[in-house]
C-alpha positions as MATLAB code, in Angstrom:
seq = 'XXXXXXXXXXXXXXXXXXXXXXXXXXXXXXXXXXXXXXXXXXXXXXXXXXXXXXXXXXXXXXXXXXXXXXXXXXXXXXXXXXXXXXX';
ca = [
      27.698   97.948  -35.780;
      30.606  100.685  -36.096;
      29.594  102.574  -33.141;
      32.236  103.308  -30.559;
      34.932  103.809  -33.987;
      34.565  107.003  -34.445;
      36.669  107.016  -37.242;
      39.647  106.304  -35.014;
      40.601  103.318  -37.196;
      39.985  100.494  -34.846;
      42.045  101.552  -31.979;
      40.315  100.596  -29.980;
      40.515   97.108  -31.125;
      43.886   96.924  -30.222;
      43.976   97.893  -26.460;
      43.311   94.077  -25.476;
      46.861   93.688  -26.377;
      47.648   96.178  -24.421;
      49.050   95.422  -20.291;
      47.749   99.314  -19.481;
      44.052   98.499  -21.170;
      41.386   99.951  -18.965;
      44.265  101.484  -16.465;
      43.791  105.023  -15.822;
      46.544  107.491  -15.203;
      45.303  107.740  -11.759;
      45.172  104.951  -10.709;
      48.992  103.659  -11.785;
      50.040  107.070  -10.484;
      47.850  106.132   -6.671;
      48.945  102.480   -6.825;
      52.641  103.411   -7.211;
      52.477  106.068   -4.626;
      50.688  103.244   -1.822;
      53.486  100.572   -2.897;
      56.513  102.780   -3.021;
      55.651  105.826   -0.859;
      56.111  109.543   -2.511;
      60.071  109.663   -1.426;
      60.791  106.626   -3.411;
      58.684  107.382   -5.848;
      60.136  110.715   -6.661;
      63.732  108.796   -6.318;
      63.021  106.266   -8.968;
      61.407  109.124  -11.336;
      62.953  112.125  -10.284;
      60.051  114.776  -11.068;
      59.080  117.970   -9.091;
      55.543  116.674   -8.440;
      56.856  113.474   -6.882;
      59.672  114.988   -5.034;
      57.906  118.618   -3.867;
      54.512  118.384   -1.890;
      53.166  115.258   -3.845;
      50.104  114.832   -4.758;
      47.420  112.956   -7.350;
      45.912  115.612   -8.793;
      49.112  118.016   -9.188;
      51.190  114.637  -10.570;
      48.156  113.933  -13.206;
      48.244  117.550  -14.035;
      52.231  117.762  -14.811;
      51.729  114.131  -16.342;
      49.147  114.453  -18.496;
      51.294  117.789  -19.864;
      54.591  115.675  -20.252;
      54.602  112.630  -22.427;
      58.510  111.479  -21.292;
      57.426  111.842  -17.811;
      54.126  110.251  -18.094;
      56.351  107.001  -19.704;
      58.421  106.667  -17.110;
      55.160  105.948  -15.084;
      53.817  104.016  -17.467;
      56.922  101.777  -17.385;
      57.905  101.614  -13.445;
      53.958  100.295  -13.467;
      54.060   97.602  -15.772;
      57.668   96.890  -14.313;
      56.131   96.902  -10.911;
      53.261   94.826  -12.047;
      55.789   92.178  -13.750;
      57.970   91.787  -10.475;
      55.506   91.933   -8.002;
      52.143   91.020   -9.494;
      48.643   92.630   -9.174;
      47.011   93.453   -6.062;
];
């Protein structure tokens, strides 16, 4: 019965709440790279790894490392998501 707590203190029960649940970091970072393109993507969150040879794996790198950057993704997502919908 309390496998998957891990004495986390029901954390996990709260991601249902949550509009990122079950989104990786990848993924928001690939989806708003295909919908805005790198060069607007690097205008509307002006970071190096956006804005200097983009890529996934260098942006999760620097994002994962960077909590106030990693927001800002986090945010222009669900923003994104809330004005133009899910694919």
């Amino acid at each position: 019965m309390g496998e998957g707590m891990g004495g986390e203190g029901g954390k996990g029960r709260e991601q249902p709440r949550n509009p990122l649940h079950g989104i990786t970091l990848a993924r928001m970072v690939e989806d708003l790279a295909d919908f805005y393109g790198w060069a607007e993507l690097g205008r509307l969150i002006p970071v190096r790894c956006f804005t200097h040879d983009p890529s996934v794996p260098s942006s999760l790198k620097f994002l994962r490392r960077t909590p106030w950057a990693r927001e800002k993704v986090e945010a222009l997502y669900l923003q994104s998501l809330q004005r133009y919908g899910r694919n």
